[in-house]
Backbone as JSON Lines, residues from 0, in Angstrom:
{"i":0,"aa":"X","n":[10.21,-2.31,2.61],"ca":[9.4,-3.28,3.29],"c":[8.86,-2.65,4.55]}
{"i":1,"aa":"X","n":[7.61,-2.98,4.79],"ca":[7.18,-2.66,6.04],"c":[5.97,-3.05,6.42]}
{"i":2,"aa":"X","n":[5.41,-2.82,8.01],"ca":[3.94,-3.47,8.01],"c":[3.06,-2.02,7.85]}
{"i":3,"aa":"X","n":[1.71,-2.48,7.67],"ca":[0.71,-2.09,7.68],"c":[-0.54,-2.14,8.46]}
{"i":4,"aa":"X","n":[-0.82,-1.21,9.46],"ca":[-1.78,-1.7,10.5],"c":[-3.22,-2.44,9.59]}
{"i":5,"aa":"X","n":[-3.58,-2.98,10.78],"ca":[-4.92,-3.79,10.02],"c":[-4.93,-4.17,8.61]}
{"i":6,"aa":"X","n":[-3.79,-4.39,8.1],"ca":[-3.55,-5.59,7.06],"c":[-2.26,-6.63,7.5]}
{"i":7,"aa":"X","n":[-3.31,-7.74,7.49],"ca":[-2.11,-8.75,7.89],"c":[-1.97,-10.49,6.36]}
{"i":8,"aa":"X","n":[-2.62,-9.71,5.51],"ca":[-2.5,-10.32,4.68],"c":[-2.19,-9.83,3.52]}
{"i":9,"aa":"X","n":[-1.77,-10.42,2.29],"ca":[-1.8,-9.95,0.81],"c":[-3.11,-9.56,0.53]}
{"i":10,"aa":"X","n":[-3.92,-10.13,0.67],"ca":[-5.07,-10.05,-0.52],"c":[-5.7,-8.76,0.2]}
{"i":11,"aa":"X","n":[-5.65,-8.3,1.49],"ca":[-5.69,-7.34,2.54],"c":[-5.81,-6.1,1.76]}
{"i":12,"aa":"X","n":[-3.79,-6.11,1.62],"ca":[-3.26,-5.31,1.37],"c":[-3.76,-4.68,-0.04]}
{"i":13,"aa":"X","n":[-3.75,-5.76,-1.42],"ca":[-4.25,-5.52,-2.3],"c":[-5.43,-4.45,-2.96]}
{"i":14,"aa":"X","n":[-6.53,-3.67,-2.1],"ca":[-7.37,-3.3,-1.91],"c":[-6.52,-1.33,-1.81]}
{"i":15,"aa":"X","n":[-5.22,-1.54,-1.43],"ca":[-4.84,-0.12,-1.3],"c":[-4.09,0.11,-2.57]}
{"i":16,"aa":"X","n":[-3.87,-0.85,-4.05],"ca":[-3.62,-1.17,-5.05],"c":[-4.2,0.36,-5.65]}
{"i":17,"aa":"X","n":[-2.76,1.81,-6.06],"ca":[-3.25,2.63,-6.81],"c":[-3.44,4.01,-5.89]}
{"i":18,"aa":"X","n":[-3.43,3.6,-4.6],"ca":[-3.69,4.68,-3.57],"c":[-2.17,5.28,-3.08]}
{"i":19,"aa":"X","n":[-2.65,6.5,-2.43],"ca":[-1.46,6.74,-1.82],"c":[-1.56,6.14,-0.22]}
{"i":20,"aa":"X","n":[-0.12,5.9,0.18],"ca":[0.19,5.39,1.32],"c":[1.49,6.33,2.1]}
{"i":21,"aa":"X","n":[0.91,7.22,3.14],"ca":[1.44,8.31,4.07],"c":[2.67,7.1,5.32]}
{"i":22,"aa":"X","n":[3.97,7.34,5.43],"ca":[4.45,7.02,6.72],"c":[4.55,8.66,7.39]}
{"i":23,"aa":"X","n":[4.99,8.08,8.9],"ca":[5.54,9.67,9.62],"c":[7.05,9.26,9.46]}
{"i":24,"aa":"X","n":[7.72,10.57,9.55],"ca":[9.13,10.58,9.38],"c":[9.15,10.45,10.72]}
{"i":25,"aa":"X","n":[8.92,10.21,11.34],"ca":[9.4,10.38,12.82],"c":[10.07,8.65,13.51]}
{"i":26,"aa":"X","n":[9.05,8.06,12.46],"ca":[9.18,6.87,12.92],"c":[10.17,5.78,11.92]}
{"i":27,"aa":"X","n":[10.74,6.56,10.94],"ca":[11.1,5.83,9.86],"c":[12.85,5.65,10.38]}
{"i":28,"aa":"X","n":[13.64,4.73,10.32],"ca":[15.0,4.42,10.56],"c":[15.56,5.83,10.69]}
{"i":29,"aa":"X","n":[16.8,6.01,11.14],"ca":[17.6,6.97,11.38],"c":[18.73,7.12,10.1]}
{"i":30,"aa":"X","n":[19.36,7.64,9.49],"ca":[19.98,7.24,8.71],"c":[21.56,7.97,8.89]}
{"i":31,"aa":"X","n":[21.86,6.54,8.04],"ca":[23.7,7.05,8.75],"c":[24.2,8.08,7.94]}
{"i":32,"aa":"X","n":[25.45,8.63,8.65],"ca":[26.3,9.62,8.03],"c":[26.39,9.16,6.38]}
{"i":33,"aa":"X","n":[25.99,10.62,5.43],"ca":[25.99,9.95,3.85],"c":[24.91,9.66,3.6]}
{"i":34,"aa":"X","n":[24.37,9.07,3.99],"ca":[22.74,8.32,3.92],"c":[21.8,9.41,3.91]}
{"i":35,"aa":"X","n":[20.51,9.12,2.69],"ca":[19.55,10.3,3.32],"c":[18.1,9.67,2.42]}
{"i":36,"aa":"X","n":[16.99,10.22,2.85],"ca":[15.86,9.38,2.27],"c":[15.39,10.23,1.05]}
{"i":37,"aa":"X","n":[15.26,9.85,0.21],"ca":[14.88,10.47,-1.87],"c":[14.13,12.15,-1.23]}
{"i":38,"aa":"X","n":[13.16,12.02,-0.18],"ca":[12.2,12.65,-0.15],"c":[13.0,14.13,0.61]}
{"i":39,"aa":"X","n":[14.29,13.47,1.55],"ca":[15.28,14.97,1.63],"c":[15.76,15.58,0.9]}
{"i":40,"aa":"X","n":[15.99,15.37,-0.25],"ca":[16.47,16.55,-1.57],"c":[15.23,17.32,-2.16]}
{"i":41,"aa":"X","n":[13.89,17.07,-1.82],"ca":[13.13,18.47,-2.34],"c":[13.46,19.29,-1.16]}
{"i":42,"aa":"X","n":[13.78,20.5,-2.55],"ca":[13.93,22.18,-2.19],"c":[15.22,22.32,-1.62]}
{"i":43,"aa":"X","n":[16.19,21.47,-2.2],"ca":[17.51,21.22,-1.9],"c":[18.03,22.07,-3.61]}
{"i":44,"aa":"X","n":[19.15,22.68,-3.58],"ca":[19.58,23.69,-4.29],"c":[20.58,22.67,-5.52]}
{"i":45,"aa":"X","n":[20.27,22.66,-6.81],"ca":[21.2,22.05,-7.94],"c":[22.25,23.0,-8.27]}
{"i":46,"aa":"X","n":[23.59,22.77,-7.96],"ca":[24.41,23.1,-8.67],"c":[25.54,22.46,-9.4]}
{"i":47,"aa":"X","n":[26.14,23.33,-10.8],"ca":[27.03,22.45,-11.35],"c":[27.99,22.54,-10.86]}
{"i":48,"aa":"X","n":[29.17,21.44,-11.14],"ca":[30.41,21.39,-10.47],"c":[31.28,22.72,-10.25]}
{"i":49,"aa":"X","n":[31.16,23.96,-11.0],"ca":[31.93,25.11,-11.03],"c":[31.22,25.96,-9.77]}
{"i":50,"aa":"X","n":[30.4,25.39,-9.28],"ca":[29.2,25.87,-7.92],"c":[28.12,27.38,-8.6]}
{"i":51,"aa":"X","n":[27.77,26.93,-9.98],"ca":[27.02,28.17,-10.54],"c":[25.25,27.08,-10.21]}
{"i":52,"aa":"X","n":[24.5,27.98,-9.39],"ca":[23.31,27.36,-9.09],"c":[22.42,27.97,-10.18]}
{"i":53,"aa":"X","n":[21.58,26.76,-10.39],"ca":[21.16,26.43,-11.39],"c":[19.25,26.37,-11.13]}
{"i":54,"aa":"X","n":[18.98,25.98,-10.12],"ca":[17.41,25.46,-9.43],"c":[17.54,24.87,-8.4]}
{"i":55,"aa":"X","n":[16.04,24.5,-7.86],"ca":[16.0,23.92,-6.81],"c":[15.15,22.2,-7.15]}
{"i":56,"aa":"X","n":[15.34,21.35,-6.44],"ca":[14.91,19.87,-6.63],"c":[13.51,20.34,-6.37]}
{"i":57,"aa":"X","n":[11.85,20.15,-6.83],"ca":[10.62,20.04,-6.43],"c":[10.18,19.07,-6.07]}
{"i":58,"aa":"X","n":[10.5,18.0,-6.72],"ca":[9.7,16.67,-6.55],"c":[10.48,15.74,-7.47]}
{"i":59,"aa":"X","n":[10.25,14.28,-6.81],"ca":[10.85,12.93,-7.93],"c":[9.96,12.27,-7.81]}
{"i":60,"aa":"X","n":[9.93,11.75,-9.2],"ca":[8.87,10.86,-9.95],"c":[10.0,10.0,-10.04]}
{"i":61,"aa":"X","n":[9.24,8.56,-10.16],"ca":[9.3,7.28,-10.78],"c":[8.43,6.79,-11.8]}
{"i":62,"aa":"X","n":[8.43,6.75,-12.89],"ca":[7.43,5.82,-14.23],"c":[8.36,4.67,-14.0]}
{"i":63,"aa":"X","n":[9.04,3.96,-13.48],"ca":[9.35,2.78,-13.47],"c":[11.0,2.57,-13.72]}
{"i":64,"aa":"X","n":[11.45,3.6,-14.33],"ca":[12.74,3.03,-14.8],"c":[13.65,3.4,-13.81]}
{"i":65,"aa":"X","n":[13.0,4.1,-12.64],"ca":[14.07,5.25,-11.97],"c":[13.5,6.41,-11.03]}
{"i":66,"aa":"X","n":[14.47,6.66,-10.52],"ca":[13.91,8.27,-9.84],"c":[14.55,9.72,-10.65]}
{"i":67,"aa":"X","n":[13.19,10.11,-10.83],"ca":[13.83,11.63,-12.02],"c":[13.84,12.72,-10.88]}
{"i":68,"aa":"X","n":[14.56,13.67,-11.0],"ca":[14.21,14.97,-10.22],"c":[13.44,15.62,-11.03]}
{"i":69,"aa":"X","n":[12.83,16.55,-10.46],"ca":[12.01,17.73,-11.09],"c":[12.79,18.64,-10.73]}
{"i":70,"aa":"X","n":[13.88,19.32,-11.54],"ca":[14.17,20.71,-10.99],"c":[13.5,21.81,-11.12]}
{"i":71,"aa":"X","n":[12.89,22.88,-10.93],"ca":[13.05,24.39,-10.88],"c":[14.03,25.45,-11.39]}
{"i":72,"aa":"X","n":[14.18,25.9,-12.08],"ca":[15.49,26.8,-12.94],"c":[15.3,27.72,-12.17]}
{"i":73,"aa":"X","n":[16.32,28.56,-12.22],"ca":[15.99,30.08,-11.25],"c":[15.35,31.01,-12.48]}
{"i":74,"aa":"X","n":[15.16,30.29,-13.48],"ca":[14.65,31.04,-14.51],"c":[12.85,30.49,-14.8]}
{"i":75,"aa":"X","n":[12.81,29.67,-14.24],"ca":[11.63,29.33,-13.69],"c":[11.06,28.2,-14.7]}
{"i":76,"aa":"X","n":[11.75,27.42,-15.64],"ca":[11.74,26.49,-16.13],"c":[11.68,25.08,-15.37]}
{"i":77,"aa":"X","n":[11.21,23.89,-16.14],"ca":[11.41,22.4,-15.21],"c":[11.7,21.76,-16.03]}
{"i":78,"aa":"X","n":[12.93,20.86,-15.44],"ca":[13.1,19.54,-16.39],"c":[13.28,18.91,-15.32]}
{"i":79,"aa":"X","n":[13.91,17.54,-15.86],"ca":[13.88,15.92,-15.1],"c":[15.3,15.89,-15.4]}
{"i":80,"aa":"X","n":[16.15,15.43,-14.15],"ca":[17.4,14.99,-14.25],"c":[17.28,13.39,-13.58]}
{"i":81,"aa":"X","n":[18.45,12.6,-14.01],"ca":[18.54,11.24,-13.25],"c":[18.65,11.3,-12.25]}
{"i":82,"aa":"X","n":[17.88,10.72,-10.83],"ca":[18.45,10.88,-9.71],"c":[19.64,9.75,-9.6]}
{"i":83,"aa":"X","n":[20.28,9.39,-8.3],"ca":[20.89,8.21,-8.01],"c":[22.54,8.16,-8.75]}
{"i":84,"aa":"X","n":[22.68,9.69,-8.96],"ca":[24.06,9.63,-10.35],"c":[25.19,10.12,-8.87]}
């Protein structure tokens, strides 16, 4: 949730329907110990539990059901893991 300068209505807002919408990190909540925002794990390092690294996070998508990672293989492959596990 949040505001939006010079929209103070729905039907306003509606009009940015499909666009991208930029915040600054500067201004966004602080977050507590543990806590961290989706957009801090790109280029954050995947490894499996035995600590053998595997890739790096690029980017997360949502199609709706979820947040996927995009990893990077050190072999230079990409797949989608579940985020939120």
């Amino acid at each position: 949730m949040g505001i939006l300068k010079n929209h103070t209505s729905r039907t306003s807002v509606e009009q940015l329907s499909g666009k991208k919408i930029f915040a600054n990190k500067k201004k966004l909540p602080k977050t507590k110990p543990g806590e961290f925002y989706i957009f801090d794990l790109i280029n954050c390092t995947v490894q499996l539990k035995d600590n053998k690294i595997i890739g790096q996070i690029k980017k997360i998508d949502n199609f709706g059901a979820g947040d996927l990672l995009n990893v990077k293989t050190i072999k230079g492959k990409d797949f989608y893991m579940v985020g939120g596990m």
